[in-house]
Each structure stands twice: as C-alpha cells, then as structure tokens.
N, C-alpha and C positions, 0 to 999 in steps of 0.2 A: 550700501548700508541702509537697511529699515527697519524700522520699531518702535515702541514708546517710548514719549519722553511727557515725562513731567515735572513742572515748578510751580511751587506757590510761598509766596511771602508774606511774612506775618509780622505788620507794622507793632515795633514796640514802643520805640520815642518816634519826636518828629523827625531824626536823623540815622534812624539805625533801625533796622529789619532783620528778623529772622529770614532763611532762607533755606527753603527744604527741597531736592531735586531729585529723581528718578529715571532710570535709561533703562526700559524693561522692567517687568515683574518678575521678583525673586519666584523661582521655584516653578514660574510657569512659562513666562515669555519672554526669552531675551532680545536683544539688538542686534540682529544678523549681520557680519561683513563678507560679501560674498567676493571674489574674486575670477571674477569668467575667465583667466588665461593662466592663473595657477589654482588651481580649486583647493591645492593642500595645505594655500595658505585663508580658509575660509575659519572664521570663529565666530562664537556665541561672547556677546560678553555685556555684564549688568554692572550699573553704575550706582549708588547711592551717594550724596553730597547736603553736608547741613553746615549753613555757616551763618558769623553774622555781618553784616553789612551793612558800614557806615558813611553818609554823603554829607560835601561838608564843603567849604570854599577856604585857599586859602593864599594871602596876598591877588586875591583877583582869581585866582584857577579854582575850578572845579573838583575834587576829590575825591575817590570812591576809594573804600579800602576795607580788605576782605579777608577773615580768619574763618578757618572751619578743617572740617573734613572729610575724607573724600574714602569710599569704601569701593574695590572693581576686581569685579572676579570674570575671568576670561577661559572659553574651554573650547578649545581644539581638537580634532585627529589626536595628536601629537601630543597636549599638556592640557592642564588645569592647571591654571594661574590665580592667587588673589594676590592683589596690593592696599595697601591703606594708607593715604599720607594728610598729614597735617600740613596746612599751609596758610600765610600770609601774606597779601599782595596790596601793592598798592597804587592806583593809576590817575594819573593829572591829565588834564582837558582843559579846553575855551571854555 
C-alpha cells in the first residue's frame, strides 16, 4: 500500500476541532494496494473524511469522541465501488 495521505485540523473551541483528511487526489492519484501473490486482487482506492472532534475528561479518563464523514470510492480490474458512511465513536483512556 502507497500514496498520499493528508490531515489538517482546524481548532474551533478549546475542546473541539474540525478535522479534514485525504487518501489520494481525486481524479489524479490514488492509494495503490498492490498484492504481489494475487495481482487480481490489486485496487485503486480514495478516501475523503471530515469530522468534528471533541477531547474532554471524564470521572478521571480522558475522552475523545468523534462524528463525521467518510467518502471512499475504490476501482478494480473487476468493479468500481463508492461507500459513504456517517459515523460516531467514542474512546476512553488514562
């Protein structure tokens, strides 16, 4: 697997950031998954993700929790694929 990847965060409060990410350039350069011992499962595939993202403590733990969305079109031999999904996560720490 190689290719670009880019993120950049864009502080709004003191606990919460935008959050913008890229896996490949649309229309020019995707993220290559090559496979040396089945080639025919080798694909192109671009990721775009923007969400927002909020850190925060709570009874003592650390807390990060994360709403956005995620755009990934993937193109094959065999298919072109896009997916789009909304999502929300949330993860506890020391």
């Amino acid at each position: 697997t190689y290719g670009l990847l880019f993120e950049e965060e864009f502080k709004l409060t003191e606990r919460t950031m935008l959050v913008a990410g890229q896996e490949g350039i649309p229309g020019l350069l995707p993220v290559y998954h090559n496979e040396h011992n089945a080639r025919e499962h080798n694909f192109k595939r671009w990721t775009d993700v923007i969400m927002l993202r909020t850190q925060s403590t709570y009874l003592g733990w650390s807390t990060v929790t994360e709403m956005g969305f995620e755009y990934q079109r993937k193109e094959s031999k065999a298919s072109k694929v896009s997916n789009r999904t909304f999502f929300a996560e949330m993860v506890f720490g020391f």
